[in-house]
MMTF fields as JSON, N, C-alpha, C and O atoms, coordinates in Angstrom:
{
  "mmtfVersion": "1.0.0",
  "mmtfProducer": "UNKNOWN",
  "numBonds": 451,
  "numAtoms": 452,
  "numGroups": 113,
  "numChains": 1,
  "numModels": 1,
  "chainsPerModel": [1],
  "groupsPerChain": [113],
  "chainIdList": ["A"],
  "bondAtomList": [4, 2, 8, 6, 12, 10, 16, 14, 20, 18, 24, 22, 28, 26, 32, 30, 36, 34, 40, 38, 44, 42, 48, 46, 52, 50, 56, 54, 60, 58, 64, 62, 68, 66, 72, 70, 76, 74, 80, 78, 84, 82, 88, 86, 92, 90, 96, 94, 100, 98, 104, 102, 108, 106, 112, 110, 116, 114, 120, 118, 124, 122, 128, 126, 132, 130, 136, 134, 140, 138, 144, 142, 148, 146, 152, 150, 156, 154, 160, 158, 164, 162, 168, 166, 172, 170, 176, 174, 180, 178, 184, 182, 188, 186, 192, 190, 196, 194, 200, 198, 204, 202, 208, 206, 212, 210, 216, 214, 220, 218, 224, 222, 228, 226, 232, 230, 236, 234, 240, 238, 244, 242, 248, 246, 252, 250, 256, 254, 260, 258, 264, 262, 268, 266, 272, 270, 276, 274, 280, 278, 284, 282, 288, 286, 292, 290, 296, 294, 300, 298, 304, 302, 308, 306, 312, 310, 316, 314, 320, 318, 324, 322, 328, 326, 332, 330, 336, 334, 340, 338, 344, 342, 348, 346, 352, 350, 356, 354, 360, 358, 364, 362, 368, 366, 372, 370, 376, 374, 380, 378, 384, 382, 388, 386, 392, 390, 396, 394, 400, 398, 404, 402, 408, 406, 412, 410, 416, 414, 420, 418, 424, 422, 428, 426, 432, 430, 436, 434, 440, 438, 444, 442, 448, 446],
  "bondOrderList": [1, 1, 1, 1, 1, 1, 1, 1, 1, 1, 1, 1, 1, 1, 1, 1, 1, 1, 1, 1, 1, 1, 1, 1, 1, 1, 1, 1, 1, 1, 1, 1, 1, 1, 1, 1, 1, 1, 1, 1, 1, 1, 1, 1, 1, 1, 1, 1, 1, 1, 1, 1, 1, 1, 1, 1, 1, 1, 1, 1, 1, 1, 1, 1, 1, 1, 1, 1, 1, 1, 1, 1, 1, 1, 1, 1, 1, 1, 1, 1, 1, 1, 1, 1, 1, 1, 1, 1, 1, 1, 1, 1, 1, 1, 1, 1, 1, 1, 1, 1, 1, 1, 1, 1, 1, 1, 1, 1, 1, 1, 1, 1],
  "groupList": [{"groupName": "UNK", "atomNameList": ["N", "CA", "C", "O"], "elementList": ["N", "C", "C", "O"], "formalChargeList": [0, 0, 0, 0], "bondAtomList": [1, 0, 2, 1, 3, 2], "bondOrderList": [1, 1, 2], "singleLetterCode": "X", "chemCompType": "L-PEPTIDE LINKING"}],
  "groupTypeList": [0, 0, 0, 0, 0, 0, 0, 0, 0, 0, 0, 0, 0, 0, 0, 0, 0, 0, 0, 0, 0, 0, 0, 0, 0, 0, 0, 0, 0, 0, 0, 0, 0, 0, 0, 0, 0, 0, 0, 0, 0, 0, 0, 0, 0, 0, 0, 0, 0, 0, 0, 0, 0, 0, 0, 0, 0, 0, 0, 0, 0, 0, 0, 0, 0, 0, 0, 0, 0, 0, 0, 0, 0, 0, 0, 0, 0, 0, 0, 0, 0, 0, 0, 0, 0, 0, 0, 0, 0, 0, 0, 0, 0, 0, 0, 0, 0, 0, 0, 0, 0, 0, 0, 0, 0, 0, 0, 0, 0, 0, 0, 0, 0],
  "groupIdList": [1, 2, 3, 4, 5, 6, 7, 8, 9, 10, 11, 12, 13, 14, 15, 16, 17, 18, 19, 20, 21, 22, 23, 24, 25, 26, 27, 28, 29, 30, 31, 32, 33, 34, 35, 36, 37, 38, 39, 40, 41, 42, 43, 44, 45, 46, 47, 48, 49, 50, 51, 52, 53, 54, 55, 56, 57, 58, 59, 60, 61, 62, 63, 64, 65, 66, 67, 68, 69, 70, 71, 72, 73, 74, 75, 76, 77, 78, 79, 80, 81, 82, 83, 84, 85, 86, 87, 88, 89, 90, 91, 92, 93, 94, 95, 96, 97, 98, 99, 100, 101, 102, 103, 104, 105, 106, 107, 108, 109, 110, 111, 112, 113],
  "secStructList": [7, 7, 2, 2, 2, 2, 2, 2, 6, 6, 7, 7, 3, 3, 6, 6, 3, 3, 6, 6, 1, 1, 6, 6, 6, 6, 6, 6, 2, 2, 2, 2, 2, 2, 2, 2, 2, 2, 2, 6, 6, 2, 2, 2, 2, 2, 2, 7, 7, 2, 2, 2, 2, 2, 2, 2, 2, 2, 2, 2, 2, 2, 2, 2, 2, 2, 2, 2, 2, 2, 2, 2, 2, 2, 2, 2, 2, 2, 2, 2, 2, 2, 1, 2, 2, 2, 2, 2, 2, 2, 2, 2, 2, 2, 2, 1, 1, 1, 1, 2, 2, 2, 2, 2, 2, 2, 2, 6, 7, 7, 7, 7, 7],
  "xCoordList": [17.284, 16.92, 15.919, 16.068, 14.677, 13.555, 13.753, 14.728, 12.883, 13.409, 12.75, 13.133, 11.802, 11.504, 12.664, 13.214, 13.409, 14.893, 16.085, 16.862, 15.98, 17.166, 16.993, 17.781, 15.348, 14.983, 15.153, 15.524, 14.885, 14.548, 16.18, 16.476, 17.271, 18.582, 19.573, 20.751, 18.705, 19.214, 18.956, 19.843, 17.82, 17.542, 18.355, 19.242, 18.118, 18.716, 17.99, 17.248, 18.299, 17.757, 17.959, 18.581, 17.613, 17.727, 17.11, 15.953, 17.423, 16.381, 15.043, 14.18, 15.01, 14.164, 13.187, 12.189, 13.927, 13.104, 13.541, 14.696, 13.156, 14.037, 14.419, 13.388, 15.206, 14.76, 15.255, 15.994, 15.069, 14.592, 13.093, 12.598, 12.498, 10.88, 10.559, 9.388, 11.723, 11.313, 11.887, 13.065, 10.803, 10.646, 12.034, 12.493, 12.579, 13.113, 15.144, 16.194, 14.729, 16.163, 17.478, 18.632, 16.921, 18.525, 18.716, 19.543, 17.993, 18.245, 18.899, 20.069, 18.567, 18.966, 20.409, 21.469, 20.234, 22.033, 23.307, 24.51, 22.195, 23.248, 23.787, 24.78, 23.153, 23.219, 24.29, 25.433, 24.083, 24.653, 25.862, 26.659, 26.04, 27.809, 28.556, 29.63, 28.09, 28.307, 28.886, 30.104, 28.014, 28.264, 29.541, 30.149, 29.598, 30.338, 31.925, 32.952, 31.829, 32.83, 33.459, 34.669, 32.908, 33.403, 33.698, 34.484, 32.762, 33.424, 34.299, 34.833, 34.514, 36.29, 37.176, 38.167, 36.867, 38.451, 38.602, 39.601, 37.768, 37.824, 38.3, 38.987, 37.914, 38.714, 40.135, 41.103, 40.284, 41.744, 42.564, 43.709, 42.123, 42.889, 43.549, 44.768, 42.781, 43.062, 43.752, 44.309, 43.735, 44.39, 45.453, 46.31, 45.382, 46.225, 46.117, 46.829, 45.503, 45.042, 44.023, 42.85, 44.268, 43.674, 42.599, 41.52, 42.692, 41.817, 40.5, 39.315, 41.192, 40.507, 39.323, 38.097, 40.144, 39.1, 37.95, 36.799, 38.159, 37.187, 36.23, 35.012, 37.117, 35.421, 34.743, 33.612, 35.186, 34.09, 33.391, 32.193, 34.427, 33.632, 31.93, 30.715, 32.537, 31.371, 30.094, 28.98, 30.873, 30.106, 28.756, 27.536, 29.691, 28.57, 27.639, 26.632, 28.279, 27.379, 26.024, 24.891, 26.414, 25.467, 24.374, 23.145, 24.873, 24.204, 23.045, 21.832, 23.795, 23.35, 21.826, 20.706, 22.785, 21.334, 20.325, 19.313, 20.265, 19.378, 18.39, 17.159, 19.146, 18.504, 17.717, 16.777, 18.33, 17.895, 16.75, 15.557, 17.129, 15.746, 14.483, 13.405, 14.85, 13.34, 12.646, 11.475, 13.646, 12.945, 12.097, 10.964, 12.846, 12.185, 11.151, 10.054, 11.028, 9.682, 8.756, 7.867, 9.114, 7.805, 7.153, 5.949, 7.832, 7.251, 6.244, 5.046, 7.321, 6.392, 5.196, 4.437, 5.061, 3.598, 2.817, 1.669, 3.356, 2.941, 1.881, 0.746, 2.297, 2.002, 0.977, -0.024, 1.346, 0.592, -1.013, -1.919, -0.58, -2.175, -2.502, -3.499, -2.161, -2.823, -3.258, -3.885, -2.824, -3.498, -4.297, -4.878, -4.129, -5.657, -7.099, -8.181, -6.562, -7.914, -8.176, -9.323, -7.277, -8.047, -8.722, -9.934, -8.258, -8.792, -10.5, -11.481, -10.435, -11.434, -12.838, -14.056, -12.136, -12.924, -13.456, -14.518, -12.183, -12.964, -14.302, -15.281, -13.969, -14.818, -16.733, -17.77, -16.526, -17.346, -18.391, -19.603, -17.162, -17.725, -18.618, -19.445, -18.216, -18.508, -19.557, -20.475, -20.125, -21.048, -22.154, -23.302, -21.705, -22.748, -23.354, -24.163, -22.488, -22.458, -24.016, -24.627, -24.739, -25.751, -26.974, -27.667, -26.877, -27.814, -28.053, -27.205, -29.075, -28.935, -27.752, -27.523, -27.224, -26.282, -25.058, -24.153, -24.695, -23.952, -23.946, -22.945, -25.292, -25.521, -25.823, -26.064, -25.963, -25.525, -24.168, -23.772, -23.582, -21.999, -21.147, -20.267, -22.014, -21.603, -21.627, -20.702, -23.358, -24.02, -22.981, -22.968, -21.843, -21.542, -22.38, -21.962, -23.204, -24.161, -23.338, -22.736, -23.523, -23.142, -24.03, -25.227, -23.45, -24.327, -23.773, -22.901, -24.282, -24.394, -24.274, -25.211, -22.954, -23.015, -22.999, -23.036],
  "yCoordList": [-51.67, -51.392, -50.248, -49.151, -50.761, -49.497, -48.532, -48.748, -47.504, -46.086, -46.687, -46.157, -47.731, -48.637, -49.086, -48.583, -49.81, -50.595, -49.769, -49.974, -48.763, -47.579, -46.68, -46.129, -46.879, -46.262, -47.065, -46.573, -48.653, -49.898, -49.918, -50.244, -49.42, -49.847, -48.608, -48.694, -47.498, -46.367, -46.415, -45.92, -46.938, -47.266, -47.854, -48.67, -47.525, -47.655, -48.12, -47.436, -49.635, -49.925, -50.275, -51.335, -49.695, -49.461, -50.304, -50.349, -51.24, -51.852, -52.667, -53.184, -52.694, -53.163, -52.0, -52.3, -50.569, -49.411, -48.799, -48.459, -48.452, -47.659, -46.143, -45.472, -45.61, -44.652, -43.698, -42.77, -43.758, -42.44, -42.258, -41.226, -42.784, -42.57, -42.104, -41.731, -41.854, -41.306, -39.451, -39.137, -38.435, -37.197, -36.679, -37.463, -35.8, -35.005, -35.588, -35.015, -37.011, -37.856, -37.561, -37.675, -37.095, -36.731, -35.678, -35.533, -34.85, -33.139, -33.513, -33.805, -33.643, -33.696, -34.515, -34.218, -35.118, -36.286, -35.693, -35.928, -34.416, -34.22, -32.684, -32.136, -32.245, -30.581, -31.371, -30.923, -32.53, -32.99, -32.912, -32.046, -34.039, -34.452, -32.89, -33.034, -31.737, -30.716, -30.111, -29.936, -29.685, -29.347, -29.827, -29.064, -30.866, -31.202, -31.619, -31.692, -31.753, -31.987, -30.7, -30.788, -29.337, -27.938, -27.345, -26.397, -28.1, -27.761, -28.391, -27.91, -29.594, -29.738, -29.949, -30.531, -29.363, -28.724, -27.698, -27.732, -26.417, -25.411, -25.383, -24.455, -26.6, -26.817, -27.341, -27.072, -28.047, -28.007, -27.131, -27.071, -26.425, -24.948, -24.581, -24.559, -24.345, -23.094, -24.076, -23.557, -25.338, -26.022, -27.105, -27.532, -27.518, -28.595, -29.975, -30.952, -29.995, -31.337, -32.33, -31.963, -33.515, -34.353, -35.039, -35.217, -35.468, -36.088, -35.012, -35.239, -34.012, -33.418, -32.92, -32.994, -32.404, -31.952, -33.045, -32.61, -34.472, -35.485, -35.487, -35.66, -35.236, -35.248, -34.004, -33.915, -33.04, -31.432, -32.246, -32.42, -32.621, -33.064, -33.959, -33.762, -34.566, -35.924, -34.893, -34.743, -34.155, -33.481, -32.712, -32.871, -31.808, -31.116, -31.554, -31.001, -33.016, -33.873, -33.982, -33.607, -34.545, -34.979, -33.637, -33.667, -32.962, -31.455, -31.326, -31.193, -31.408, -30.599, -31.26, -30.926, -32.668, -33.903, -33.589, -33.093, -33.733, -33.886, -32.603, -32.586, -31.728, -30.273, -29.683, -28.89, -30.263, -29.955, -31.416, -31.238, -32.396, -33.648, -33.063, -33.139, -32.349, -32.062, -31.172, -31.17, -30.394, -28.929, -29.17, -28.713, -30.058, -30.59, -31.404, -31.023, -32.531, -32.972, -32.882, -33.661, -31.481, -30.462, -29.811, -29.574, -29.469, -28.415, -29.764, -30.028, -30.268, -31.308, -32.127, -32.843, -31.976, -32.813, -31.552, -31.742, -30.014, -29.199, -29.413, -29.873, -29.117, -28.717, -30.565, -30.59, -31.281, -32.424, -32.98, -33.714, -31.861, -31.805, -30.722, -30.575, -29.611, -28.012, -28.714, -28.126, -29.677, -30.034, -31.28, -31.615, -31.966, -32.62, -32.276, -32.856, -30.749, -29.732, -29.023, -28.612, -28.802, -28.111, -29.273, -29.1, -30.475, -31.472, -31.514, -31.527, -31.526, -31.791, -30.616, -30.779, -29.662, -28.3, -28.197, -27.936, -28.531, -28.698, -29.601, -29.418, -30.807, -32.174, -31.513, -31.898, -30.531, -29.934, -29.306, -29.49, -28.142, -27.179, -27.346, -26.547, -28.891, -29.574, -29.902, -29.937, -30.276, -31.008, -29.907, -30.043, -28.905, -28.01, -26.759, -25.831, -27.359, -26.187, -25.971, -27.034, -24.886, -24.551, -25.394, -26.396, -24.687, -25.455, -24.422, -23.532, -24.238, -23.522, -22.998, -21.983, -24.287, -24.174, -23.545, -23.37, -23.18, -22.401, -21.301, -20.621, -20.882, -19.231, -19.018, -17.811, -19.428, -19.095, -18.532, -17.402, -19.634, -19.354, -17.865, -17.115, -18.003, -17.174, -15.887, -15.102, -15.85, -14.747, -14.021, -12.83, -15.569, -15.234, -15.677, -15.217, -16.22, -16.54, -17.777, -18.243, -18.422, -19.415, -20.167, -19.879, -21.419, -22.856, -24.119, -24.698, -24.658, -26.056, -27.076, -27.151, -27.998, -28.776, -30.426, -31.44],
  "zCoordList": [28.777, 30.158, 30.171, 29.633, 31.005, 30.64, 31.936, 32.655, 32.246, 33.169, 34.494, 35.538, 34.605, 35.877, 35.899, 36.88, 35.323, 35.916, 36.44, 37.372, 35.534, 36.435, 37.91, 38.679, 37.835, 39.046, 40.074, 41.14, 39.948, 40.777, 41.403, 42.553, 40.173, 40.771, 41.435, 41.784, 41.474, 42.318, 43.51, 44.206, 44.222, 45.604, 46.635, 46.389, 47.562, 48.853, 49.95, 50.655, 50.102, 51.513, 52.279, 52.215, 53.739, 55.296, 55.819, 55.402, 56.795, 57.433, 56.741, 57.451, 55.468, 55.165, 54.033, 53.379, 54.108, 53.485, 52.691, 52.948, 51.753, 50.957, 51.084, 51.099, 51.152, 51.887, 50.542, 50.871, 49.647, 48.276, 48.753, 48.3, 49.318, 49.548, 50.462, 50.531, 51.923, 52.563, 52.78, 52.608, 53.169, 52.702, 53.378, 54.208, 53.216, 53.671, 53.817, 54.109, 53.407, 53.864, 53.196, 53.61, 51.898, 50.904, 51.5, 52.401, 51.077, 51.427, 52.601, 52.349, 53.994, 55.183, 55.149, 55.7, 54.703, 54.502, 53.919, 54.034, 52.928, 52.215, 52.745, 52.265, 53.556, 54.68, 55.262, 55.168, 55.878, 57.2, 57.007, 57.367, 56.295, 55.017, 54.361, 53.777, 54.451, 53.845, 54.825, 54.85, 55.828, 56.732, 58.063, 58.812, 58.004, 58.693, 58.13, 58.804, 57.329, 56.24, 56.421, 56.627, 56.4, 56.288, 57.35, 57.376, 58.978, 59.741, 60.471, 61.47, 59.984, 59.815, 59.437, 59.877, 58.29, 57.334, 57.991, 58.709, 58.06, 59.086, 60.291, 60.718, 61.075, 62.518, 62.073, 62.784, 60.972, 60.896, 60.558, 61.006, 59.807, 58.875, 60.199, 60.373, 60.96, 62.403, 63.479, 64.446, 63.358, 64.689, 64.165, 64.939, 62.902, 62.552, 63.802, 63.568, 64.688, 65.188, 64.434, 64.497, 63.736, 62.916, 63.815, 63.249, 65.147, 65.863, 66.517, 66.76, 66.627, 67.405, 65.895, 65.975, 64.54, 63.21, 63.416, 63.458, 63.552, 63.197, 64.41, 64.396, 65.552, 66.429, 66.179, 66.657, 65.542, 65.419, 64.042, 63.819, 63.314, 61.589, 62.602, 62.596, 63.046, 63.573, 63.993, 63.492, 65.32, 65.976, 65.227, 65.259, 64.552, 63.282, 62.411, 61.969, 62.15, 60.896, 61.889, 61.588, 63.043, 63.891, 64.411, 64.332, 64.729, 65.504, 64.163, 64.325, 62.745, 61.567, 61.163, 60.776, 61.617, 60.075, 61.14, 60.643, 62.608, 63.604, 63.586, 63.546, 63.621, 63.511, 62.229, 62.275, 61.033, 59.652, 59.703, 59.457, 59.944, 60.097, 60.46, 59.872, 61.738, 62.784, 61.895, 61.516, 61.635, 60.91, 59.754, 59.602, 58.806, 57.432, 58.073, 57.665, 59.049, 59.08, 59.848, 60.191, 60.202, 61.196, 60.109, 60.207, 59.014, 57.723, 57.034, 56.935, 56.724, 55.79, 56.552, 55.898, 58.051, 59.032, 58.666, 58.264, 58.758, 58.813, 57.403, 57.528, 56.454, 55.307, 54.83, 54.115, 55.196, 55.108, 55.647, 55.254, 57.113, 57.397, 57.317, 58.025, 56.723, 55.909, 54.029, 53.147, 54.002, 52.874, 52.54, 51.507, 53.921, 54.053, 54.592, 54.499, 55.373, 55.864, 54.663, 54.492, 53.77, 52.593, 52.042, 51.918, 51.654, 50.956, 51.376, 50.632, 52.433, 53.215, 53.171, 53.106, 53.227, 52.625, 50.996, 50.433, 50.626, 48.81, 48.659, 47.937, 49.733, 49.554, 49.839, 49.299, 50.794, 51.781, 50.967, 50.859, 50.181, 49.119, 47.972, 47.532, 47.43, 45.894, 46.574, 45.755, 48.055, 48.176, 48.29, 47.867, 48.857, 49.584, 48.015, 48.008, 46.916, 45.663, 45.434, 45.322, 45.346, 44.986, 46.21, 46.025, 47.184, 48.123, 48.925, 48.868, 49.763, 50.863, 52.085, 52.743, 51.926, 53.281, 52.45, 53.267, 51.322, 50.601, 50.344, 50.123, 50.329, 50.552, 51.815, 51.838, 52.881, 54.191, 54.373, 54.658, 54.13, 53.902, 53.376, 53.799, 52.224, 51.309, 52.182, 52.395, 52.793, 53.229, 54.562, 54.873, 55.437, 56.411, 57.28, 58.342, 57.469, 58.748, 58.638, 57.671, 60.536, 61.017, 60.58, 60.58, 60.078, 59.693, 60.198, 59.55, 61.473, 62.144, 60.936, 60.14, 60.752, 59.406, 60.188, 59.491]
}
């Protein structure tokens, strides 16, 4: 069995997706499940009500993945288009290398591109 076949058979798919590919999904699944799991064993320690632990367990999983989701894929839109404006700048730079409109630059004067 080659390391394509072990990878092919770790996947997980949703709807049609796999979702090892999509960003932020373990991490976030796995805050959620952590989290909520702890806060209710915790709600039980202190209340010994079993129904009532599972709706805080639920509650939390839910509050957690939703809140830790947004956050992780505001950073990662974030950082996704801060590194296609750099992309875009490098592209700019290589073109403009040794030209006039580069020692403008250099110089600080505004240059209409």
């Amino acid at each position: 069995m080659s390391g394509e076949d072990k990878i092919a058979d770790r996947s997980l798919m949703i709807f049609g997706r796999d979702v090892s590919k999509i960003p932020c999904f373990r991490s976030t699944m796995l805050s959620g499940i952590l989290g909520g799991t702890g806060c209710g064993l915790g709600y039980f320690m202190f209340t010994s009500r079993v129904k009532a632990s599972c709706d805080v367990a639920m509650a939390c999983f839910t509050f957690i993945t939703l809140g830790y989701w947004a956050q992780c894929r505001y950073t990662y839109s974030k950082t996704k288009f801060e590194m296609m404006r750099m992309q875009e700048a490098l592209a700019l730079a290589n073109l403009y290398e040794g030209t006039e409109i580069e020692r403008k630059i250099d110089a600080g004067e505004k240059v209409d591109i």
